[in-house]
C-alpha positions as CSV (number, residue, x, y, z in Angstrom):
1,X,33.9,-57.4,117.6
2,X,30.2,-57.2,116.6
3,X,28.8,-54.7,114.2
4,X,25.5,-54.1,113.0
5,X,25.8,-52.7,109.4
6,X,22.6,-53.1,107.6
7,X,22.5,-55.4,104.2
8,X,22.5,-51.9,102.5
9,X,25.8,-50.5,104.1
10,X,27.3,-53.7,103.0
11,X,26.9,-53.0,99.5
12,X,29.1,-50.4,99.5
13,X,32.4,-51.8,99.2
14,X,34.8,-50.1,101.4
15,X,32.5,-50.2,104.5
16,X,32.0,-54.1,103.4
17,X,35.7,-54.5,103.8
18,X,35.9,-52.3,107.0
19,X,33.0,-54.6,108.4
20,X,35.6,-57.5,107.9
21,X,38.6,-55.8,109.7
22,X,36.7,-54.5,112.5
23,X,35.0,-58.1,113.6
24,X,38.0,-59.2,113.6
25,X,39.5,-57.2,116.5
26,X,38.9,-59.3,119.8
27,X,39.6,-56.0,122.2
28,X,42.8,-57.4,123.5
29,X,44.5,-54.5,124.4
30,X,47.6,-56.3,122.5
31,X,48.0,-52.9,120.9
32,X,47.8,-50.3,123.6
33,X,51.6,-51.7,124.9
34,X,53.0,-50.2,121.6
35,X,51.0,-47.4,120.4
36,X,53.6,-44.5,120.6
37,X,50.7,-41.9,121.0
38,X,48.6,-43.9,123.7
39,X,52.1,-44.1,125.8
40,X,52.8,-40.2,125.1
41,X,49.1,-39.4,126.0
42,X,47.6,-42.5,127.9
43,X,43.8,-41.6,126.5
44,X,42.7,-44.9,125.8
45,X,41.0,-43.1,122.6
46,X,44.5,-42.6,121.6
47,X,45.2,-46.2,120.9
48,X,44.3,-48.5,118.0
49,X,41.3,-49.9,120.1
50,X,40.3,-46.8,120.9
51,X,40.3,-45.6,117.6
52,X,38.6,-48.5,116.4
53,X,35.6,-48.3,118.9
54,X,35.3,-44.3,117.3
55,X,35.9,-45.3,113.9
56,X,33.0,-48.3,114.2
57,X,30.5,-45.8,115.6
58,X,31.0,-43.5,112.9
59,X,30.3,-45.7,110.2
60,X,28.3,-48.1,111.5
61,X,25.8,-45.0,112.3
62,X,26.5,-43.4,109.0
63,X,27.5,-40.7,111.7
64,X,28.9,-37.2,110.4
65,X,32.0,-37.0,112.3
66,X,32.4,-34.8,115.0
67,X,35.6,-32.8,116.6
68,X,36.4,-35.4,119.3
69,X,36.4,-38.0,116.3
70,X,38.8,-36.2,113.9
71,X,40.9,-35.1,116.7
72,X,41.5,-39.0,117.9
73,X,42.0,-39.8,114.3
74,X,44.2,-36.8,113.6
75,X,46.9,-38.1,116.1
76,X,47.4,-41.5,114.8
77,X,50.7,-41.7,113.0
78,X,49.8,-44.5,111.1
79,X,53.0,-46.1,112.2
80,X,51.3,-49.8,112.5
81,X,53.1,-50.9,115.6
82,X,49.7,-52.2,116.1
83,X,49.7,-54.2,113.0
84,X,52.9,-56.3,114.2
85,X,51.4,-56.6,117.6
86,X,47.7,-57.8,117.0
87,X,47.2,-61.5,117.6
88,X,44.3,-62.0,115.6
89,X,45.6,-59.6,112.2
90,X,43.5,-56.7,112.3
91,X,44.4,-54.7,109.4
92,X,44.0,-51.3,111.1
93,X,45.8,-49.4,108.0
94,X,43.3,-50.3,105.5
95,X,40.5,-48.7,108.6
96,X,42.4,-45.7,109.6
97,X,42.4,-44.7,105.7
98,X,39.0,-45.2,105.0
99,X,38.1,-43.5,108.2
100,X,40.2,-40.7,107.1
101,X,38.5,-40.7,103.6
102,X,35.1,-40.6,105.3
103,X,36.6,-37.9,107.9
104,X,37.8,-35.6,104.6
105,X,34.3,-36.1,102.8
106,X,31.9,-35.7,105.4
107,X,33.9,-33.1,107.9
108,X,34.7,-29.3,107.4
109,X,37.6,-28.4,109.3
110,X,38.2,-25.3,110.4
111,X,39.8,-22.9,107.6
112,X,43.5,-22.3,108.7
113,X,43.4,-26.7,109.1
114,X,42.1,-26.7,105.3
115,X,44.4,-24.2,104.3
116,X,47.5,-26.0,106.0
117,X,45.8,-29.2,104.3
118,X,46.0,-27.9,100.8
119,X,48.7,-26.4,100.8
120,X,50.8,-29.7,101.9
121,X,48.7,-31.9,99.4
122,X,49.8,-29.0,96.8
123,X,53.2,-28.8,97.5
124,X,55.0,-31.8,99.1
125,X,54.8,-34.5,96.4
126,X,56.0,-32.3,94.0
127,X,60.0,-32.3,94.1
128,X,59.9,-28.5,92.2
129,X,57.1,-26.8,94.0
130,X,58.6,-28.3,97.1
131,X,62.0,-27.1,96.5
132,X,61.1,-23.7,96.2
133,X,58.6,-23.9,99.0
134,X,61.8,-24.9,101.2
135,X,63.9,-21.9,99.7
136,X,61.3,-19.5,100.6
137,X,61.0,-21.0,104.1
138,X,64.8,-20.4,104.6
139,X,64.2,-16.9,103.5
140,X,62.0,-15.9,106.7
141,X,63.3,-18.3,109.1
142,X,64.4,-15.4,110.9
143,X,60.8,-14.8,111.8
144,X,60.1,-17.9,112.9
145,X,59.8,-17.1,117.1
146,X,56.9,-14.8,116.1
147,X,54.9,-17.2,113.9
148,X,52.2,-19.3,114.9
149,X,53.0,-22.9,116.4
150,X,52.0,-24.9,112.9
151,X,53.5,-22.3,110.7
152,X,56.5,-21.8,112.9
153,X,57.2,-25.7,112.4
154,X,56.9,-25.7,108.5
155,X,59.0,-22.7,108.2
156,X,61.8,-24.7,110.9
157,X,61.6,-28.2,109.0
158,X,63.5,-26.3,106.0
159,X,66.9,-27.5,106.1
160,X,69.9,-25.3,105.9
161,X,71.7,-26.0,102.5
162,X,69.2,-27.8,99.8
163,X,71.4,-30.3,97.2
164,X,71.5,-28.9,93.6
165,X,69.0,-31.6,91.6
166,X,70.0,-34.5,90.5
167,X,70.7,-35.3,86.6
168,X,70.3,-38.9,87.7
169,X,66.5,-38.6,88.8
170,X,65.8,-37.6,85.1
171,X,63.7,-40.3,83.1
172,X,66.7,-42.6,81.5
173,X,68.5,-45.8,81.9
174,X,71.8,-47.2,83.8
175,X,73.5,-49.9,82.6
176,X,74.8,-52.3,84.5
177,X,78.5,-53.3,85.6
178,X,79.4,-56.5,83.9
179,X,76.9,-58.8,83.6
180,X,73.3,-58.0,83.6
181,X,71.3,-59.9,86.0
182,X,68.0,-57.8,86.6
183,X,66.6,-55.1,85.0
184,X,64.9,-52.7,87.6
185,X,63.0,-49.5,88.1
186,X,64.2,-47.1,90.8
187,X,61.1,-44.7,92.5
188,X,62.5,-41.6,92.5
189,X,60.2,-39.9,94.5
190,X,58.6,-36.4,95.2
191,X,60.4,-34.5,98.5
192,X,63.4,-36.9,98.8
193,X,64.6,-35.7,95.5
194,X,64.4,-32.0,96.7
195,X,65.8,-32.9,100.7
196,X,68.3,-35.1,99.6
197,X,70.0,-36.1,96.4
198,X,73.0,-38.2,97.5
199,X,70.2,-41.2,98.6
200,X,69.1,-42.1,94.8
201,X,72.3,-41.6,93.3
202,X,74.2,-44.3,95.8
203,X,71.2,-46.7,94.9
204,X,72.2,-46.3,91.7
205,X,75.4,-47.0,91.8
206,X,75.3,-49.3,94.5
207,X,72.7,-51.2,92.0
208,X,74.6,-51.4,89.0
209,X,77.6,-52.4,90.4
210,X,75.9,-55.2,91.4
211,X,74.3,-56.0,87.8
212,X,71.5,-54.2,87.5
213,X,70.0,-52.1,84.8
214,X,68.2,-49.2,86.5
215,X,65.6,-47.5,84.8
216,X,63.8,-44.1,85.6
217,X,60.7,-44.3,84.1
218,X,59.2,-41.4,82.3
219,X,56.4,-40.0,84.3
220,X,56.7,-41.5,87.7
221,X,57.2,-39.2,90.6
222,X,54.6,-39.4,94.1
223,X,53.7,-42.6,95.7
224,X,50.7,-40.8,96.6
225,X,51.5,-41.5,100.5
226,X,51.2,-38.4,101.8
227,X,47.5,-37.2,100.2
228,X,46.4,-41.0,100.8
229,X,47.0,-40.4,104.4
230,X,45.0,-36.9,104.6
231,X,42.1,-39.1,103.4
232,X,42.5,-37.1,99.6
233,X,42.2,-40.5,97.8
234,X,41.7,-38.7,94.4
235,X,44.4,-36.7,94.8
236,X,46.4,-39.7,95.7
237,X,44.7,-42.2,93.1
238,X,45.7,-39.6,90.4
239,X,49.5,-40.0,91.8
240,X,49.3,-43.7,91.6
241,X,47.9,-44.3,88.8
242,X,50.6,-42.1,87.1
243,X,53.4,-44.6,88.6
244,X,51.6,-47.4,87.1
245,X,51.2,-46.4,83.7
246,X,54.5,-45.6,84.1
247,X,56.3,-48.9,85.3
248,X,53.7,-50.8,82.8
249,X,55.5,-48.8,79.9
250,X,58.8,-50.7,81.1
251,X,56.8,-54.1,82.0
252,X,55.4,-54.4,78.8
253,X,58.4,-53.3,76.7
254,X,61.8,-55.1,78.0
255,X,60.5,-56.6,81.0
256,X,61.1,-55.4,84.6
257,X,62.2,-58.0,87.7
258,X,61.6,-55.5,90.0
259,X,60.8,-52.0,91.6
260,X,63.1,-50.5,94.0
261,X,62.1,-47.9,95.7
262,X,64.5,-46.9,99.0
263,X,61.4,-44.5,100.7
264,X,60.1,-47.1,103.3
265,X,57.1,-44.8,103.4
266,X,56.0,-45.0,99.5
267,X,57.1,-48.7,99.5
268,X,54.5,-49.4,101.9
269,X,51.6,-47.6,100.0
270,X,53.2,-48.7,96.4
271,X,53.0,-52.7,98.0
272,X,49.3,-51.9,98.5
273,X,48.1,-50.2,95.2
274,X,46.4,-53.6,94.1
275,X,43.9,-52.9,97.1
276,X,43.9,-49.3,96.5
277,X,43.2,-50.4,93.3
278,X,40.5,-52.9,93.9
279,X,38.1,-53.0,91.7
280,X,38.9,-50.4,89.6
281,X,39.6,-51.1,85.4
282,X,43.2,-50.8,86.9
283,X,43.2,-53.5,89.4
284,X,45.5,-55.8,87.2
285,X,48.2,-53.6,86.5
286,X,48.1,-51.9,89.9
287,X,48.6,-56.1,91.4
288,X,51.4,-56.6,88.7
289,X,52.9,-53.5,90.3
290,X,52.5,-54.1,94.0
291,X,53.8,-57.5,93.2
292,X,57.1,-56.2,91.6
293,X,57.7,-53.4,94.4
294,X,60.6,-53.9,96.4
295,X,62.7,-52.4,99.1
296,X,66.2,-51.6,98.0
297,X,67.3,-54.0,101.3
298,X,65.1,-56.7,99.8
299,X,67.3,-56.6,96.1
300,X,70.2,-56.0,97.8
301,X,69.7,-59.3,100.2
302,X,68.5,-61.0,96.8
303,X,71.8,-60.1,94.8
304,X,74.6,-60.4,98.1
305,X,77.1,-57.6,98.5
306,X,79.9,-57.8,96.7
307,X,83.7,-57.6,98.4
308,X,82.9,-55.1,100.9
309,X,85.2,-52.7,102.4
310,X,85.2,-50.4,105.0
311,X,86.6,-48.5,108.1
312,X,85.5,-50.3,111.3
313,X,82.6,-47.9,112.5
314,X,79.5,-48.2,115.3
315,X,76.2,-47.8,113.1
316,X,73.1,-47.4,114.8
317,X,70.5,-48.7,112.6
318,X,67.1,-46.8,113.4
319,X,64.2,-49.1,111.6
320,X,61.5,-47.1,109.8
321,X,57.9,-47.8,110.9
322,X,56.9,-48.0,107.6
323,X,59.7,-50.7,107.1
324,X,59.2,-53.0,110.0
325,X,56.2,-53.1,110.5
326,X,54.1,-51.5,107.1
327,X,56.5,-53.9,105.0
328,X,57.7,-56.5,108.0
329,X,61.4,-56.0,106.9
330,X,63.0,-56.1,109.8
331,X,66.6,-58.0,109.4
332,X,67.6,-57.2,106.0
333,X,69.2,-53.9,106.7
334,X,70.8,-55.2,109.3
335,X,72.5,-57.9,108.0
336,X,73.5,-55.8,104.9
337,X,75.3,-53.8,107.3
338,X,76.7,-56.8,109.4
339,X,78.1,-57.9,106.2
340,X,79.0,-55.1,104.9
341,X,81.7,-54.8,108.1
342,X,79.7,-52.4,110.4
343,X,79.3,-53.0,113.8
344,X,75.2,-52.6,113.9
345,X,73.8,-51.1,117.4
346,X,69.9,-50.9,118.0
347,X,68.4,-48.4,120.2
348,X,65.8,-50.6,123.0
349,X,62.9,-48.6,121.7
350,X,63.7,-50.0,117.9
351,X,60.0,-50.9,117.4
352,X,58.9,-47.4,118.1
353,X,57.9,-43.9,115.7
354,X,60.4,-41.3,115.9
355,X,57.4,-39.1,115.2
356,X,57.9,-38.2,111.5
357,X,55.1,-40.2,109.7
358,X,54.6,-38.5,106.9
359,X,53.1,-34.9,107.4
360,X,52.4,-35.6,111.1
361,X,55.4,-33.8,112.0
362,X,54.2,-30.9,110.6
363,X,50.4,-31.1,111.5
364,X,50.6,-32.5,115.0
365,X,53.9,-30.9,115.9
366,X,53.5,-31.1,119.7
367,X,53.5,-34.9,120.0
368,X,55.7,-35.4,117.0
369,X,58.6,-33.6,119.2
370,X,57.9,-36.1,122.0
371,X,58.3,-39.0,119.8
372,X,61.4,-37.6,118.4
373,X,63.3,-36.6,122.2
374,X,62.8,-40.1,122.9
375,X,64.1,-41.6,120.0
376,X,66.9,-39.4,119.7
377,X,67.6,-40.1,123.9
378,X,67.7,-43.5,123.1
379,X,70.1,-43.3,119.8
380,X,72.5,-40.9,121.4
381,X,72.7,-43.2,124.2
382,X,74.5,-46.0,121.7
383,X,77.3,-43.5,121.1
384,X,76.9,-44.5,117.5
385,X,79.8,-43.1,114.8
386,X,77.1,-42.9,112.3
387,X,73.1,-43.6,112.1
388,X,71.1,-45.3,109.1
389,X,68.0,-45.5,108.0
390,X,65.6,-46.8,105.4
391,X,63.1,-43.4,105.1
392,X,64.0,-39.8,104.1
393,X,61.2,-38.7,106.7
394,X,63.1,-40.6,109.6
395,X,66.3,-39.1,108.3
396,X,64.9,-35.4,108.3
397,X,63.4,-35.8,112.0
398,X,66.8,-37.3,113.0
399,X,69.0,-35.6,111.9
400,X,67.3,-32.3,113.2
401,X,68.0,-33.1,116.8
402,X,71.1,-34.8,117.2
403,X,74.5,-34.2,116.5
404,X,75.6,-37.8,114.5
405,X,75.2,-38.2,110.6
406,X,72.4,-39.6,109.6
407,X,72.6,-41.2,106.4
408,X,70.1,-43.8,104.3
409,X,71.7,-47.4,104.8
410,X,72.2,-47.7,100.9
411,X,74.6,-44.9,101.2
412,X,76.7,-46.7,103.8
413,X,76.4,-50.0,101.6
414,X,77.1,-48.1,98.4
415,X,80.5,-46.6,100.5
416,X,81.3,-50.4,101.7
417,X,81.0,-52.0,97.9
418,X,83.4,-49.5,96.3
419,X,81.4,-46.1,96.2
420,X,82.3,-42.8,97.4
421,X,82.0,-41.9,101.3
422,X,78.9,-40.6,102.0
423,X,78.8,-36.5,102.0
424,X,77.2,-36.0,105.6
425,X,80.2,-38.2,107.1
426,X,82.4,-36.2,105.0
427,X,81.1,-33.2,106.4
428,X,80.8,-34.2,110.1
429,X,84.9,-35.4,110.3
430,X,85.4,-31.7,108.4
431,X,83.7,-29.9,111.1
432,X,84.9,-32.3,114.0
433,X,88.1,-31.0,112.8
C-alpha cells in the first residue's frame, strides 16, 4: 500500500512504525474470509482492509476522527484472525492500537460512551473493585428488562454465585513436588481472580507437581489488556509497568525460567510489552519480560504430563483468539489433552471469535451475541461431556449460553495428573442427578 506521510510525520515514532505496517498490506482481501465481524455485517469497512483504508486516512491526514471512523474501529474485536491469514504479515494489532490511541486522544465521545468507558477502565482490572461491582450487579438483576441495552448487559454478565477469594493469589511462594526443575511466576490476574478462583489454584498445583516453584510476585496484578485496547495507553502503561518491576524483583533475586500466565488474553499483550515498551528507559526489562512470558500449555508441553489418569470423556476444546492466533499456539492444548486420555473434539468454526474479546461483549453487545450463538451452535453440535478453554473471557461467554461445563484446560489436566475433579463438573453430574 502507498502512503504519503511527510518526513515530519515520520518523526514521530508510532506513526513511523504504522507507516511500515500499512505499506505492507497488498489489498488482498486474504482477511475478509475470516473477519468474524465482516461475515456478521458484510460492510467491507468492517474488515481488516477496511479498517486499514480508514485507519491510513486518518493519520496520514493528521485527520480528527469522525463518527463513521470510531464506529468501524469500535467493532473490531481485535481477535487477529487476520493476523494468521495475511500473506504478506501485516501486523494489524500493533495499527488497530495506535488507531485506538489516536481515536481516545483526538475524539470526544458522547457522555454515557465515556462514562461506560471509565467506569470499565476503573473497575475491571481491579480483582476488589470488580468483585464488588459484580455483587452489586446481582443485587438489581431483577431490573434488568427495564435497563438500557449496554447497562442491561453489564448488569446480566454478573454471574450467579462469585468464589470466595483465593489465599493462593496472595504474593508468596509454592514449592515444588520432588525435585525442582524450574522456578516460575504465575500472573494472577485482575477479573479472573474475582470470576473464577478454581483456574489459578489447579495451575498451581498442576505446576508443582510437576517440579516447579511457583511464585506470586508482590505487586503484580493487570496485564493492562483491557485499557490498552480502549486506546488508554497510560492507564495501561501504568499496569504494565507494575508487572515488570514486579517479575524483575524475582529475576534479579533467585532467577526466574519462566512466566506463566493461563489468561490467553494478558499473555498476548504481556508477550508484547517490549514493543509497548519501545523506547522507553524500560525497554530492557519490559524485552526480558516478554521474553520469559509463557502460556501455561507452553510449560506444560516443555515439562510432559506426568502418569495421567482419567475417566474416558468427549472434550471439546474451544481455542482462544488471543491463543491461536495473538500467541500462534494452536496444538499444545490439544495434545495435553490427547495425552492426558481425553477424547479432544473441535467445533469447524475453531479459528473463529466467540465474541468475548475483552470488553467487547460489554460495549458492542449486539454483535458480540451473534458471535457467541454461533459458536455455541457449533460446540453443542459436538455433544461434548465437557468444554475447555485457554481464556477466562471465552469461559464467561461460553458458559453463559450453553448448558455443558466449561472449564480452563489446566483444570482438566490438573484432574488427569492426580488433582481434584474440577468444581463445575462436580456440579453439573450433581444437578444432572
Amino acid at each position: 500500500m502507498q502512503t504519503t506521510f511527510t518526513d515530519e510525520q515520520l518523526k514521530e515514532p508510532m506513526i513511523a512504525r504504522s507507516n511500515k505496517i500499512l505499506r505492507s498490506c497488498v489489498h488482498c482481501g486474504f482477511c475478509t474470509a475470516t473477519c468474524p465481524t465482516y461475515q456478521v455485517l458484510g460492510d467491507e469497512l468492517d474488515s481488516p482492509r477496511g479498517r486499514i483504508y480508514l485507519i491510513k486516512d486518518m493519520l496520514e491526514n493528521n485527520r480528527k476522527p469522525d463518527e463513521k471512523v470510531v464506529k468501524h474501529v469500535d467493532r473490531c474485536l481485535s481477535c487477529l484472525a487476520c493476523m494468521t491469514t495475511c500473506p504478506s504479515g501485516v501486523n494489524y494489532m500493533h495499527l488497530v492500537d495506535h488507531a485506538r490511541e489516536y481515536i481516545e486522544d483526538n475524539y470526544k465521545r458522547p457522555l454515557f460512551d465515556r462514562m461506560m468507558r471509565a467506569t470499565l477502565a476503573q473497575v475491571l482490572p481491579f480483582d476488589k473493585r470488580f468483585r464488588f461491582a459484580m455483587r452489586s450487579a446481582q443485587i438489581v438483576k431483577p431490573l434488568a428488562p427495564i435497563m438500557p441495552a449496554k447497562i442491561r448487559n453489564m448488569v446480566e454478565f454478573a454471574p450467579k454465585k462469585l468464589p470466595v477469594p483465593s489465599l493462593n493469589d496472595k504474593p508468596q511462594a509454592f514449592a515444588a513436588e520432588g525435585t525442582r526443575v524450574k522456578r516460575v511466576a504465575l500472573m494472577t490476574g485482575c477479573a479472573q481472580k474475582a470470576l473464577d478462583t478454581d483456574i489459578n489454584d489447579a495451575t498451581i498445583r498442576l505446576l508443582r507437581r510437576h517440579g516447579c516453584e511457583v511464585v506470586v510476585a508482590n505487586g503484580a496484578g493487570c496485564c493492562g489488556a483491557l485499557t490498552h485496547h480502549m486506546g488508554k495507553s497510560k492507564q495501561s502503561h501504568a499496569s504494565a509497568a507494575k508487572n515488570i518491576r514486579a517479575w524483575m524483583v524475582e529475576v534479579n533475586g533467585e532467577g526466574l525460567d519462566a512466566i506463566v500466565i493461563n489468561t490467553s488474553g494478558c499473555g498476548t499483550t504481556v508477550k508484547d510489552y517490549g514493543h509497548m515498551f519501545e523506547g522507553d528507559d524500560m525497554a530492557d526489562d519490559a524485552a526480558v519480560i516478554a521474553g520469559l512470558a509463557k502460556d501455561v500449555s507452553e510449560v506444560m508441553v516443555d515439562l510432559g504430563l506426568k502418569t495421567p489418569k482419567v475417566p474416558e470423556m468427549r472434550v471439546a476444546y474451544h481455542a482462544a483468539c488471543s491463543l491461536q492466533h495473538g500467541q500462534g499456539i494452536k496444538t499444545h492444548p490439544k495434545t495435553l489433552l490427547k495425552d492426558a486420555g481425553f477424547t479432544v473434539l473441535e467445533p469447524k468454526d475453531s479459528h473463529l471469535c466467540c465474541g468475548s474479546a475483552g470488553t467487547y461483549n460489554l460495549m458492542q453487545p449486539e454483535i458480540s451475541k451473534q458471535l457467541k450463538e454461533r459458536k455455541v451452535q457449533t460446540l453443542d453440535a459436538l455433544t461434548p461431556d465437557v468444554i475447555s478453554a485457554g481464556n477466562i473471557g471465552c469461559m464467561m461467554q461460553i458458559g453463559s449460553a450453553i448448558g455443558v461445563p466449561v472449564v480452563h484446560t489446566a483444570e482438566l489436566l490438573d484432574w488427569a495428573t492426580g488433582g481434584p475433579k474440577p468444581a463445575k463438573l462436580r456440579d453439573h453430574s450433581v444437578a444432572a442427578e
